[in-house]
N, C-alpha and C positions, 0 to 999 in steps of 0.2 A: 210220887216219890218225895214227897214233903214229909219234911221230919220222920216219923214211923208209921208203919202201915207193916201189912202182910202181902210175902211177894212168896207163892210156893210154898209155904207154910211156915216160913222163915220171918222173922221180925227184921225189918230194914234198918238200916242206919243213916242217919243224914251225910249226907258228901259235904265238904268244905274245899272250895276253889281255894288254895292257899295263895300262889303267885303263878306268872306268865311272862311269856317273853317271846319275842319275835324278832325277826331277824328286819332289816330294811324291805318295801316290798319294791323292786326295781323292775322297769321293759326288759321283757326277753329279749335275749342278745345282746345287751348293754354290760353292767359290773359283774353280773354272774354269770355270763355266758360261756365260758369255762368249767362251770361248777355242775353237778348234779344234783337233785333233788335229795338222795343220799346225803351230799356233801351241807347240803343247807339243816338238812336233817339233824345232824351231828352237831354242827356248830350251836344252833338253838338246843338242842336238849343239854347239851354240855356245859354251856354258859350259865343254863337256869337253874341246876346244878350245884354249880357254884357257887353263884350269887345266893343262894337260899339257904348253902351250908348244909346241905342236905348229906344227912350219911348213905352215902350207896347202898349200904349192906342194909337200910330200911325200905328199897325200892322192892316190891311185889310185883310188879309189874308197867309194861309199857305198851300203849295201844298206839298204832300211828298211820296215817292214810298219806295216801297218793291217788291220782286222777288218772293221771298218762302213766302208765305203767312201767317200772324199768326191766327189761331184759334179760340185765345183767343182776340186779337184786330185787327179785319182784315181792319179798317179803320184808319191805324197806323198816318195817319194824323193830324184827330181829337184830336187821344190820346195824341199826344206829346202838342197840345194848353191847355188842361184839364189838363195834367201833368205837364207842367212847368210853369204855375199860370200866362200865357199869362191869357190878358180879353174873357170872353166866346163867347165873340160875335165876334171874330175871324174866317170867315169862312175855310173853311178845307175839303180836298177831297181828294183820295188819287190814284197815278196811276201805272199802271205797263207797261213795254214794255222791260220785259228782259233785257240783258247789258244795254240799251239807257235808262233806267228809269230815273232817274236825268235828262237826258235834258229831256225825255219830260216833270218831274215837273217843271224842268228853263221854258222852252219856254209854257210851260202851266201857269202859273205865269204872262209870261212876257207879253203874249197877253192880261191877263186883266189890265193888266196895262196899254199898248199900245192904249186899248180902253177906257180905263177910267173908267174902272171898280172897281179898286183897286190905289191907292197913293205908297202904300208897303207893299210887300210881302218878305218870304221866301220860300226858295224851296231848294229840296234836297233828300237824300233817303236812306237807311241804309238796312244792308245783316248781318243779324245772323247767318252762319251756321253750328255754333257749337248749336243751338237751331232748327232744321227742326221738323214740324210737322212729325208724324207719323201717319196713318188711320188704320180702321181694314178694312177687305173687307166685299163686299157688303151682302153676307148670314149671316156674325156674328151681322152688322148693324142691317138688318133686324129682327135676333133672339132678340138684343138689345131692340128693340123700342117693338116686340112682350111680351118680358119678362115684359117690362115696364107696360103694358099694362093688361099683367094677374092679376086674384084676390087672388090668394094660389102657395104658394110655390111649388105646384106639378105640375100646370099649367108653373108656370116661367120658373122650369129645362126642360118640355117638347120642350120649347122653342129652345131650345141649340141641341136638341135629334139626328137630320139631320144633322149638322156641322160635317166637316171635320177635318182633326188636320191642313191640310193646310187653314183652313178657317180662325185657329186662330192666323194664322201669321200677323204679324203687315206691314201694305204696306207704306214702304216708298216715299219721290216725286218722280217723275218720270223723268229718267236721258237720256230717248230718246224721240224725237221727234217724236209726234203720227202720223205727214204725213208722217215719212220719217224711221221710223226704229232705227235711227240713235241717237248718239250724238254724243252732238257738237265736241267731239274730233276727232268720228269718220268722221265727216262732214271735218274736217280740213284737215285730213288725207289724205283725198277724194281731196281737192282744191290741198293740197302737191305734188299730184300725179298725178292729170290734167294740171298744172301750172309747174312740172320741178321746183320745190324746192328742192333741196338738204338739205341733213341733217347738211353738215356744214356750209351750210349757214345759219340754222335755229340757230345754235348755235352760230353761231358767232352775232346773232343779239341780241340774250337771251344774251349772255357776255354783248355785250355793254349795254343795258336796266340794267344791274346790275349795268357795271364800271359806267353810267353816276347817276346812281341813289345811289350810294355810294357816288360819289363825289359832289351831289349836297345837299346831308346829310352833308357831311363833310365840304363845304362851308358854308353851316348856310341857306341854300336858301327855307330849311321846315318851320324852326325855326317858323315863323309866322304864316302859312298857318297848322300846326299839332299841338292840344291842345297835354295839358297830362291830363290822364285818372287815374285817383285814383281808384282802384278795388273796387268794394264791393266783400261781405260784409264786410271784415275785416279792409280794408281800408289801407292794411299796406303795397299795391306794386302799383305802378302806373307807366300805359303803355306810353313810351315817343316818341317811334320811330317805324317804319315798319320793322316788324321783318323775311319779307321775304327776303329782300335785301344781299346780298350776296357780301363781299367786297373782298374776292379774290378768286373768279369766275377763273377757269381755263379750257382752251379749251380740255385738255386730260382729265381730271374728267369728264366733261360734257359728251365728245365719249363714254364711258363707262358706259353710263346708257341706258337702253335696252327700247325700245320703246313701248308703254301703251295700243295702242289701234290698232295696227296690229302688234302681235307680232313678225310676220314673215317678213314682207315688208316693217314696217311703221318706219317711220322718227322723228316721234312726242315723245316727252320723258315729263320727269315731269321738267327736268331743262329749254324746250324751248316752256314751257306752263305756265300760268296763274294759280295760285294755289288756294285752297276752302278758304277763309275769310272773319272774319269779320269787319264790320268798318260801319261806317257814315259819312255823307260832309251835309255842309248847304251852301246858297248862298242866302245875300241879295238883293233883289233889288228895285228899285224904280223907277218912273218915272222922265227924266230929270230933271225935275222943283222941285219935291218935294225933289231930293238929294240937289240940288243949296240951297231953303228955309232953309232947317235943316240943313245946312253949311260939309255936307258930296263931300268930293274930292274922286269920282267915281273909278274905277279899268278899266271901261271901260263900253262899249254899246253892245249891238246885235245889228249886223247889219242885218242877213239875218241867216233862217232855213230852213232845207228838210228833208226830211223822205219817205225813200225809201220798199219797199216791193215786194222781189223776192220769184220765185220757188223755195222752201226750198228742192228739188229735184236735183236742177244741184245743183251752187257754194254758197251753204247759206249764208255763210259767207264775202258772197263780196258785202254786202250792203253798204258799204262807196265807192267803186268806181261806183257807182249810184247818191246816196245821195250829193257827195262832187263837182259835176259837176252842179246842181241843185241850191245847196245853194249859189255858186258861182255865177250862173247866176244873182239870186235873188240879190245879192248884188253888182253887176256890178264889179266883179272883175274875174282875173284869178289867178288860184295855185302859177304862178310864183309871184302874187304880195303880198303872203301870207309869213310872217315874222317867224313865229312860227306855227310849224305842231303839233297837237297829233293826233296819230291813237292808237285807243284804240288793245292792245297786249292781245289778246283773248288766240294767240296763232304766234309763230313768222312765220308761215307759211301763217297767214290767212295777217300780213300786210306785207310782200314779195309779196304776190297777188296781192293785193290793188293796192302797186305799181307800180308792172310788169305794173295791167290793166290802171292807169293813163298815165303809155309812152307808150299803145299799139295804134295807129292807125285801126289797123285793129278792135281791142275793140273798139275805138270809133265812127267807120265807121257801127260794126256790131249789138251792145250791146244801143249804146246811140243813134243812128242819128245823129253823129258830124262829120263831115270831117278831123278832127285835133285830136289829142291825148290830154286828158285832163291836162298834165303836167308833169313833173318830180320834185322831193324834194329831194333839198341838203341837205347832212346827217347834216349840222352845223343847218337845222331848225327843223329836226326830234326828237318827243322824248327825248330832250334835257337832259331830268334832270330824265330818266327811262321812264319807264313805268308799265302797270299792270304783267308783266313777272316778273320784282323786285320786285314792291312796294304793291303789290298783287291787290285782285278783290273782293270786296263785291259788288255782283252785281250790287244793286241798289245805291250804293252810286259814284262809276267811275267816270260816266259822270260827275257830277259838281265838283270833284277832278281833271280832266283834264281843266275845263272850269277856276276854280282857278287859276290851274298853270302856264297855258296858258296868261292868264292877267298878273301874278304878272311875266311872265319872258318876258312879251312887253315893261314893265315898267324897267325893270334892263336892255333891250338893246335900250330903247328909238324907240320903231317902233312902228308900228299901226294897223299891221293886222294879227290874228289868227285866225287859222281853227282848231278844235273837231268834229273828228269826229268816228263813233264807228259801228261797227256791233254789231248782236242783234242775237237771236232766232228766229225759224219761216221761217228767212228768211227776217230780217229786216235790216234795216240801217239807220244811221240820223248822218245829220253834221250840224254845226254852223257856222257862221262865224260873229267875234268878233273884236271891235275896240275901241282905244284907246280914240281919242279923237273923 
């Protein structure tokens, strides 16, 4: 998808990431613990809106993801055009693909735009999880819909008569992976221990994801890219910063926290993991020509996207050293000519993998069909400014929080090429790769 090409018989168009914006990412059940996913929805798309000066009546469209699903608006897309007095004729759909949700509304977006489908759109995706649905199970269901259905009171409680006391348990979502047994921590656990990661290596990468994401707070380098969030209902606290970040992170505190998900063998703790949050991110964009017409100076282009899909059985979580050898091709570049890296921090065992499998040869000879190893990444490109370790993880909203930061820090060292890239669930993976001019 770089600059022009034939997509269906159609000549493409280059996408231009215009601007972005995200809300705070905060621990579930903390300042947004009140809010819905919806609600953070709204506030981000609205704000960026604003600040861009955008005329509504130029919006085409709005692509927008969620992870845990709501109930009550399970096509959170639509709701945010309906709810913030965007014009109704605003099309709106809305996607999921776990961690990767945000790129795939970016790159789901960006194709109609590429094809001429859309002028400008947003995209982007927001994670409640101080709001998760809760279900009953399927015999209380079914008494449910039976009771519904009866004509007298003595028919409805017969309803109920067969239920269990375990029937009336409330089933929360589901924290393992139905092919595989498993979660994802467990999953990592698993890579930690086929891969020869160490625990202080894990820790030592969780420190730095704090030190650099402390310091890039303390530079001023969010200040733009992070609204603040006025709480409802009371209206009298408003969220300014990511309240997972940790600014004096120490390597003997960390040794001392006992590991989550093999309590006996395992290496993974809560300080070199990805914590439950919530948050939102938006991302405008438009095609080349109509950012030039409306006198908007770009953040930057897609150049090229992959999406990858392994055996959620071996290394789940190594879907970006698939996906990122892929995207690259697509865009006629190598790792080494990439400026700025994010590898989405699931957990610091799963990007020490990534890595490892980038300078494996013997990975690239066995896993891709390439003769040469996909590359190495100097620590001065990695994760610059944190990652989801400090700055936390609302699932759905990541991916276009990395794709932001990733532009606005090619711009403050004047280069041209970033790669985003993220493992998923499932067994998924997807990268980007992003350019300046």
């Amino acid at each position: 998808m770089a600059a022009k090409g034939k997509a269906g018989g159609q000549t493409t168009r280059r996408v231009a990431i215009v601007a972005g914006l995200r809300t705070p990412f905060v621990k579930a059940n903390g300042v947004f613990g009140k809010l819905t996913a919806l609600d953070l929805g709204k506030t981000v798309v609205s704000e960026l809106v604003a600040r861009t000066n955008l005329d509504r009546d130029s919006i085409d469209l709005l692509v927008y993801g969620q992870v845990v699903p709501s109930v009550s608006a399970p096509n959170i897309a639509r709701e945010i055009v309906l709810g913030t007095g965007l014009p109704q004729e605003v099309d709106a759909w809305s996607v999921s693909r776990a961690c990767a949700t945000s790129v795939q509304s970016f790159v789901s977006a960006a194709d109609q735009i590429a094809l001429g489908n859309a002028d400008v759109a947003i995209a982007g995706g927001a994670e409640c999880l101080s709001d998760i649905p809760f279900t009953v199970s399927r015999p209380l269901a079914d008494a449910l819909v039976a009771a519904s259905r009866a004509r007298d009171i003595s028919s409805k409680l017969k309803s109920f008569a067969h239920l269990s006391a375990r029937d009336l348990l409330p089933i929360p979502p589901a924290l393992k992976e139905p092919s595989t047994g498993l979660t994802m921590g467990e999953s990592a656990e698993k890579m930690a221990q086929e891969n020869g990661i160490s625990r202080e290596a894990q820790d030592r990468f969780a420190k730095r994801s704090h030190d650099n994401a402390a310091k890039a707070w303390a530079e001023g380098k969010y200040a733009q890219e992070v609204m603040h969030v006025v709480v409802p209902p009371r209206y009298t606290h408003a969220a300014a910063e990511d309240d997972f970040v940790r600014k004096d992170t120490a390597l003997e505190k960390m040794a001392q926290l006992k590991p989550v998900f093999d309590r006996r063998y395992g290496t993974i703790t809560a300080a070199n993991a990805s914590g439950l949050t919530d948050g939102a991110s938006a991302l405008l964009l438009m095609s080349e020509e109509k950012a030039k017409a409306l006198g908007y100076e770009p953040l930057g282009y897609l150049r090229s996207y992959a999406f990858t899909a392994l055996d959620p059985k071996g290394q789940m979580l190594l879907g970006p050293a698939f996906a990122t050898p892929k995207a690259l091709d697509r865009a006629g570049l190598t790792l080494q000519e990439m400026d700025v890296v994010e590898i989405h921090e699931a957990f610091a065992a799963v990007v020490l993998s990534i890595l490892q499998a980038f300078e494996s040869k013997k990975f690239a000879e066995e896993r891709l069909g390439r003769s040469e190893a996909v590359g190495s990444v100097d620590e001065s490109k990695l994760n610059v400014n944190g990652g989801s370790i400090a700055l936390g993880h609302p699932f759905a909203a990541t991916g276009a929080r990395m794709i932001l930061s990733t532009l606005n820090e090619l711009k403050r060292r004047d280069r041209q090429f970033g790669l985003v890239t993220l493992c998923a669930a499932g067994g998924l993976g997807a990268a980007t790769v992003l350019e300046r001019q």
